[in-house]
MITOR-812363 format. One line per 5 residues: their letters; for each residue x, y, z of C-alpha. Coordinates in steps of 0.2 Angstrom, whole numbers, always signed. Each point is the difference from the previous one (the first is absolute). Layout:
! MITOR-812363
a = X,Y,Z; ...
END
This chain:
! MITOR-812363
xxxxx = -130,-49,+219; +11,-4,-12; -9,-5,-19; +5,-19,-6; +5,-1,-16
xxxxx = -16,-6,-10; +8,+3,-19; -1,-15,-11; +3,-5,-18; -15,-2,-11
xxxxx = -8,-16,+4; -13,-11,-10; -18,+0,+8; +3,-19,+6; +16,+6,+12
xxxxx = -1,+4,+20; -2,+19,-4; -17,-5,-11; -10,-11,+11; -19,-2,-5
xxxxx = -11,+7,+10; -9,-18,+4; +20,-7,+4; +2,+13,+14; -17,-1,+9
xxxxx = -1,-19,+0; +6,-10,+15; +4,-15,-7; +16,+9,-9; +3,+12,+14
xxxxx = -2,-7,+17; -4,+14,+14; +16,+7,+8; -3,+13,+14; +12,+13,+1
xxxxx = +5,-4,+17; +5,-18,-6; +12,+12,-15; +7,+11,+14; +3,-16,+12
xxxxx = +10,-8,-16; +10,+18,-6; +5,+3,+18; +4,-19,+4; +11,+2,-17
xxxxx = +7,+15,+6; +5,-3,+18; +5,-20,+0; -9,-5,+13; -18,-1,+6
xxxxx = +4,+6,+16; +5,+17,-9; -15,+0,-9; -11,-2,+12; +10,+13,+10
xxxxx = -1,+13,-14; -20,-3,-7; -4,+2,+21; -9,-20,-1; +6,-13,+9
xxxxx = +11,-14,-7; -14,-12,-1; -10,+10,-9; +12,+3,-15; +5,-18,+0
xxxxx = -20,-6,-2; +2,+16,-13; +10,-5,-11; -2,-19,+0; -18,+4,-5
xxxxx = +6,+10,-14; +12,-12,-6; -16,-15,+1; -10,+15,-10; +13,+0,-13
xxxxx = +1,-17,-1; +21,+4,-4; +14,-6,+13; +6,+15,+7; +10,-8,+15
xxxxx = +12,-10,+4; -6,-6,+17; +14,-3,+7; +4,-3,+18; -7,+13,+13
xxxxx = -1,+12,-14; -7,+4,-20; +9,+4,-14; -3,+7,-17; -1,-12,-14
xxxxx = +6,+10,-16; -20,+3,-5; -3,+5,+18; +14,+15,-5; -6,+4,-17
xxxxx = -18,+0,+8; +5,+14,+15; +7,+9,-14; -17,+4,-10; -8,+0,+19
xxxxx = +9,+15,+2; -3,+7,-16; -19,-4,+2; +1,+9,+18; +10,+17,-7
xxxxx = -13,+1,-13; -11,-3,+13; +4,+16,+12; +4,+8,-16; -20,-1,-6
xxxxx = -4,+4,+17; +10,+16,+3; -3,+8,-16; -20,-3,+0; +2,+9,+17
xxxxx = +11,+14,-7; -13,+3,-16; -15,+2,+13; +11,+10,+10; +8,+12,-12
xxxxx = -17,+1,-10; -9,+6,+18; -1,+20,+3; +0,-3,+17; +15,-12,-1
xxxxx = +17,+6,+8; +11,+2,-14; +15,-12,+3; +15,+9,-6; +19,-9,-2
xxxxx = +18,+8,-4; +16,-4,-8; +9,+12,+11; -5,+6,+18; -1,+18,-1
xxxxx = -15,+4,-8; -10,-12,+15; +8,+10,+13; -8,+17,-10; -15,-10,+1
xxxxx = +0,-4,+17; +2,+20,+4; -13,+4,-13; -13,-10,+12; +3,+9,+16
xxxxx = -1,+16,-9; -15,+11,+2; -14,-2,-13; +0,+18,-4; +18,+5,+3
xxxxx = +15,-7,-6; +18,+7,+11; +16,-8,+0; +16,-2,-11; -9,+4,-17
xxxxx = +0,+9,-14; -19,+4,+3; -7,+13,+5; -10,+3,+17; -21,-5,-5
xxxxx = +5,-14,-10; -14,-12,+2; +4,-19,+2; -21,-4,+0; +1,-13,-16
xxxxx = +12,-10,+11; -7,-17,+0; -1,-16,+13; +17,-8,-2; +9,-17,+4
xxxxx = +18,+3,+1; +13,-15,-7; +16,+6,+10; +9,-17,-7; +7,+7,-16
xxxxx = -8,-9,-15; +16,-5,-13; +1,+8,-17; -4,-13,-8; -18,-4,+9
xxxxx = -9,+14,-2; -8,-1,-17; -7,-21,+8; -5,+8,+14; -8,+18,-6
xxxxx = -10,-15,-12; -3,-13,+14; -9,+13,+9; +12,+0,+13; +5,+18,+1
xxxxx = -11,+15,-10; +15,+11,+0; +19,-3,+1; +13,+11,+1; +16,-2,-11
xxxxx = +17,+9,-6; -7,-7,-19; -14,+6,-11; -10,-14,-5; -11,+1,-13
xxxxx = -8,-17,-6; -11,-6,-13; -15,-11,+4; +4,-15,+2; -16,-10,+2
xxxxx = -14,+15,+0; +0,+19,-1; +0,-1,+20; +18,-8,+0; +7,+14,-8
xxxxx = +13,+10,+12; +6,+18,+1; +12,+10,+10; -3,+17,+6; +18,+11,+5
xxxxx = -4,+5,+20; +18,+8,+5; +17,-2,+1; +10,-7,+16; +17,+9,+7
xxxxx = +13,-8,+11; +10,+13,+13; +11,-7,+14; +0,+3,+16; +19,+0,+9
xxxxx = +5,+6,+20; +2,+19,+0; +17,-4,+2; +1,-8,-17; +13,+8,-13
xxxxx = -17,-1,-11; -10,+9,+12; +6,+18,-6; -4,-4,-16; -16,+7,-12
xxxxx = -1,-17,-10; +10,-15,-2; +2,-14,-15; +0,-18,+2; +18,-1,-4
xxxxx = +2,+14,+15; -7,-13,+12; +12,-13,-3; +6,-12,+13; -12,+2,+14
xxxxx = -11,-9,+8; -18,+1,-1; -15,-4,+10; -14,-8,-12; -18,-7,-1
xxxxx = +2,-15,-9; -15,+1,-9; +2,+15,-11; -4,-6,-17; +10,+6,-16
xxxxx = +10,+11,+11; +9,-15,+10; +9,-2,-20; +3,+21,-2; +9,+2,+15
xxxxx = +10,-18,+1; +5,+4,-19; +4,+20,+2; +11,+2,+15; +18,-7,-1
xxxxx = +7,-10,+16; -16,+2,+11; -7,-14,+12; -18,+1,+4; -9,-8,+14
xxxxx = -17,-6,-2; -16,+1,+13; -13,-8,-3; -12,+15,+5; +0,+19,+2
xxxxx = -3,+0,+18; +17,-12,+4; +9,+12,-13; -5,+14,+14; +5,-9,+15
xxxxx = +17,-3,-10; +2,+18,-5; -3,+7,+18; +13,-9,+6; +14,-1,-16
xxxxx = +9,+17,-9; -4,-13,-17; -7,+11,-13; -19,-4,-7; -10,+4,-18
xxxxx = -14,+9,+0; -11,+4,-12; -15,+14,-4; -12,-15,+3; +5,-5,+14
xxxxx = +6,+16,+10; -12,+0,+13; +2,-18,+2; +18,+3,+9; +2,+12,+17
xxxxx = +11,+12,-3; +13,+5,+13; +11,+12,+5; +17,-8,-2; -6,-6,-18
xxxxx = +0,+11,-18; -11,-3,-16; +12,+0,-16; -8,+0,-16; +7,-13,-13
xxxxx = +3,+11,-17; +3,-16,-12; -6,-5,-17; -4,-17,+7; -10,+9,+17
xxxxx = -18,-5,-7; -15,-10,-3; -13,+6,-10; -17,-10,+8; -15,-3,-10
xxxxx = -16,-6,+7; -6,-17,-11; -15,-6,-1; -12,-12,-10; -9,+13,-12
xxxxx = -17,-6,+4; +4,+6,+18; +6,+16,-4; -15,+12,+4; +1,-8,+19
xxxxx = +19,+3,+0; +4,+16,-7; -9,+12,+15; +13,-8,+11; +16,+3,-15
xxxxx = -6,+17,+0; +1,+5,+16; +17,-10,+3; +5,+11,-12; -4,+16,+4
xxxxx = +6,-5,+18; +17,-6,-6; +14,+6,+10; +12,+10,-9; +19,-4,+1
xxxxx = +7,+6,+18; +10,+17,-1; +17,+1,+4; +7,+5,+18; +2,+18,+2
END
């Protein structure tokens, strides 16, 4: 979830941000407001009309009508205009709805990371791992099915390699923007993220804020054209060779999306949304595709189609596992075995 914005400027002990303890805890100050009554007044804000509301919080229209008119008698502030066959705002009712939704981000906020400490603090806890770019999960997802005391595939290792210090994980295929990772490696929400950027923070609150980055691999783009293709004869290709042509594309392929777009002159891609109708599409299209040594396996290989390795300065990412420091004796069985399993850049066509 994305972090509100709770910087403020230095305030005297008599302002909101400094209320006495006795001031918050007695009810004559603070009327009781449930947290249904703020999420019927947000979505009511929100949508415009109750019957949208009511729609969206699955209660009927009724129910968010008693709702809110019981939280506006609570408050004892007009926040309606009660107009004919329908409610509106008064201006307090809108400035109101907007700390309600405040209160209810900080709300899930408290919620989600007192789960994630429990969870990132437990042994027996899957480890919840998120990523900047794609390729890395799709090593991971491979890692999982391999056997516990062999490791095969497109690596560099050797036969023997033993993947036993692989832990339980939760995989976050929705990439997680650059610049969320340090809120959410400190919210709890992820206990390892992969990036294209070494991090390294100070603490920020505690020694257990503190992050680190630890270097994993590096990630290759080849192309893969029709064995027709003027490129298909070729041992490796630049950027600037592939100008002009079309290309089939995941949409969501992190830093890489801005690498090819800004590195080959003239070409069009076409975005899909997910591998598996980028496959449906290159089964039936002579479009050229990228590939990289993460995500090989993840593409069938046919026999009218020819891996090119991509031979540019700008062909690579340099991934780094980040993590909260105080996490890093649970993450760094997993790092080390990604990286000694790391795929090694695909060999040219003979």
């Amino acid at each position: 979830m994305q972090l509100m914005n709770t910087s403020h400027e230095v305030s005297s002990p008599s302002s909101p941000d400094h209320l006495p303890l006795t001031t918050l805890v007695n009810e004559t100050t603070n009327p009781t407001v449930s947290v249904t009554q703020l999420k019927e007044l947000v979505a009511f804000n929100e949508l415009g009309t109750l019957a949208a509301a009511s729609y969206a919080l699955h209660l009927t229209q009724p129910t968010v009508t008693r709702g809110i008119q019981h939280l506006e008698s609570t408050l004892g502030v007009p926040l309606f205009h009660h107009r004919p066959n329908r409610l509106v705002l008064t201006r307090a009712g809108k400035i109101y709805a907007q700390y309600a939704r405040r209160i209810l981000e900080l709300y899930a906020d408290s919620l989600a990371t007192v789960r994630g400490y429990v969870s990132a603090h437990d042994d027996a806890a899957h480890l919840h791992i998120g990523a900047t770019l794609p390729g890395p999960l799709m090593l991971l997802d491979r890692m999982q099915t391999l056997p516990h005391s062999r490791a095969h595939g497109h690596t560099h290792a050797s036969a023997g390699t033993s993947v036993d210090t692989l832990p339980h994980t939760s995989l976050d295929h929705q990439l997680c923007q650059p610049n969320q990772v340090i809120p959410r490696l400190r919210h709890y929400t992820d206990a390892l993220i992969f990036t294209s950027e070494e991090i390294f923070t100070s603490s920020a609150v505690s020694d257990s804020d503190a992050i680190e980055s630890a270097f994993i691999g590096s990630e290759h783009l080849s192309v893969c054209v029709n064995k027709f293709s003027d490129l298909a004869s070729r041992h490796s290709v630049t950027f600037a060779d592939l100008h002009d042509q079309q290309f089939l594309v995941v949409t969501d392929i992190g830093e890489w999306k801005k690498i090819i777009e800004d590195n080959i002159p003239g070409a069009r891609f076409m975005y899909q949304q997910d591998l598996s109708s980028l496959l449906i599409l290159q089964n039936s299209s002579v479009f050229p595709t990228f590939i990289s040594n993460l995500s090989q396996d993840e593409h069938s290989q046919r026999d009218d189609r020819v891996t090119v390795p991509i031979d540019d300065p700008a062909n690579r990412v340099d991934v780094y596992g980040t993590y909260l420091i105080s996490h890093k004796k649970k993450v760094m069985p997993l790092i080390r075995d990604m990286t000694r399993l790391w795929p090694s850049e695909m060999s040219t066509p003979d």
